[in-house]
C-alpha positions in Angstrom: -1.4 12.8 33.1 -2.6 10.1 31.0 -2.2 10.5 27.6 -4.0 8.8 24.4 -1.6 9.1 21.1 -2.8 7.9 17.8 0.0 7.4 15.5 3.4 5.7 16.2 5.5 7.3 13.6 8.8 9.5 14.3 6.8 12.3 16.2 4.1 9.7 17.9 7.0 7.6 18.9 9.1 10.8 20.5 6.2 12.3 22.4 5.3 8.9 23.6 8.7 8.3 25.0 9.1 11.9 26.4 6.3 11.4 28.5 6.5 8.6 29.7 10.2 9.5 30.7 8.5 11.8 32.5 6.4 9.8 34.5 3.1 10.4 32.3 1.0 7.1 32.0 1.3 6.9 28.3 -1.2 4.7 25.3 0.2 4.6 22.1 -2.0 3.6 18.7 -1.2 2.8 15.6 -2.9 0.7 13.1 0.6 -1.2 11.8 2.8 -2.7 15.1 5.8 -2.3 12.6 5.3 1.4 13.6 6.1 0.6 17.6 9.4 -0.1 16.8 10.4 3.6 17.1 9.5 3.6 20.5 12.6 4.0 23.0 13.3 0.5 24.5 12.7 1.9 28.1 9.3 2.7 26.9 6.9 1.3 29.9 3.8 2.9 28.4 1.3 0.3 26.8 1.3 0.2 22.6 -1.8 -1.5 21.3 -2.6 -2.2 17.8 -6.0 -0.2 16.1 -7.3 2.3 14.5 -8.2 5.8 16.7 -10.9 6.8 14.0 -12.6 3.4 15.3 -14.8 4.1 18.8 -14.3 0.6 20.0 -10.1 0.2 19.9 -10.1 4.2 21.5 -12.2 2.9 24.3 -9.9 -0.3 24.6 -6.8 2.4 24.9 -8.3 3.9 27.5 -10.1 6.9 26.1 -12.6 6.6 28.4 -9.8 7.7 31.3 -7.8 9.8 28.9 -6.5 13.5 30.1 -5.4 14.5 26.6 -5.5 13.1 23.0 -3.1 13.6 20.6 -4.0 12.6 16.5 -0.3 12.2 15.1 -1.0 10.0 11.9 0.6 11.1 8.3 -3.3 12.0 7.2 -4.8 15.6 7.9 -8.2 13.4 7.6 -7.4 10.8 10.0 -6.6 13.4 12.6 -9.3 15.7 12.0 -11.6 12.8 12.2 -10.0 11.4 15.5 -10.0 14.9 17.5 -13.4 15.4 16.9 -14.1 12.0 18.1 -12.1 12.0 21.3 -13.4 15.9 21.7 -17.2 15.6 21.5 -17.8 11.9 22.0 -15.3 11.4 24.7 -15.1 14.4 26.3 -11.3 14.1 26.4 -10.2 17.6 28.5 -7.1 18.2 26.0 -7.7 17.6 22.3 -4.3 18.2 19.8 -3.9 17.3 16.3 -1.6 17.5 13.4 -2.6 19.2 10.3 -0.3 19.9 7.3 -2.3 21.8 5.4 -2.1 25.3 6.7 -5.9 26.4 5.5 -6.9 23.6 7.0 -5.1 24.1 10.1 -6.8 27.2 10.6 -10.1 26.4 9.9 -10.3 23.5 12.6 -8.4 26.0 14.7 -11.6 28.5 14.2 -13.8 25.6 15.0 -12.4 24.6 18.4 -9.7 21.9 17.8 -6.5 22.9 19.1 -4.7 21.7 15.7 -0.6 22.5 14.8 0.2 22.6 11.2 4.0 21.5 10.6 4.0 23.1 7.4 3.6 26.6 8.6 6.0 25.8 11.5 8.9 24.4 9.2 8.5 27.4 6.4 8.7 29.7 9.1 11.8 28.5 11.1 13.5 27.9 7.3 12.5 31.5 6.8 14.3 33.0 9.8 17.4 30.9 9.3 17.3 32.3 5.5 16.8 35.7 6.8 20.2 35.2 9.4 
């Protein structure tokens, strides 16, 4: 599978290097190349510098060719923005995001972008371990 990822931080940086462990031909994107140091050093996926909100550096990561997209930055806007790009513009087959606000998670949900909200994820697993 090849595999777009917008956003190098902790969770960007895992996936990436999951993947690619895996054999998955593997783009990473992140507007600050600080940010690609959290890639594992046996990454052999690409990392290029740019914004995923901006259609010319997603076309030079490879959008164009891209199985699935995944919008990992620390802003709910940024990701929302990205999916929908990569979705309707692209036509990318397999569209996730990350959304922390849980209203807003659902609503983008209802609208057709496959979106997971951390928030709800994390109070729920803190929940059950409360609970025993």
């Amino acid at each position: 599978m090849n595999v777009l990822i917008m956003g190098c931080g902790r969770v960007g940086a895992r996936l990436a290097s999951s993947l690619d462990a895996q054999g998955h031909k593997v783009t990473v994107l992140d507007v600050d190349a600080y940010s690609f140091r959290r890639l594992l050093p046996t990454f052999g996926g690409t990392a290029l510098l740019g914004d995923g909100t901006d259609e010319e550096a997603l076309r030079k990561a490879g959008i164009e060719k891209a199985d699935a997209f995944v919008a990992l930055t620390q802003g709910d806007n940024r990701n929302i923005l990205a999916a929908q790009i990569a979705k309707h513009l692209f036509q990318v087959p397999r569209v996730l995001c990350r959304i922390y606000d849980p209203l807003r998670r659902d609503l983008y949900e209802a609208l057709g972008l496959e979106a997971i909200g951390p928030t709800t994820i994390i109070a729920e697993t803190f929940r059950k371990r409360l609970a025993g």
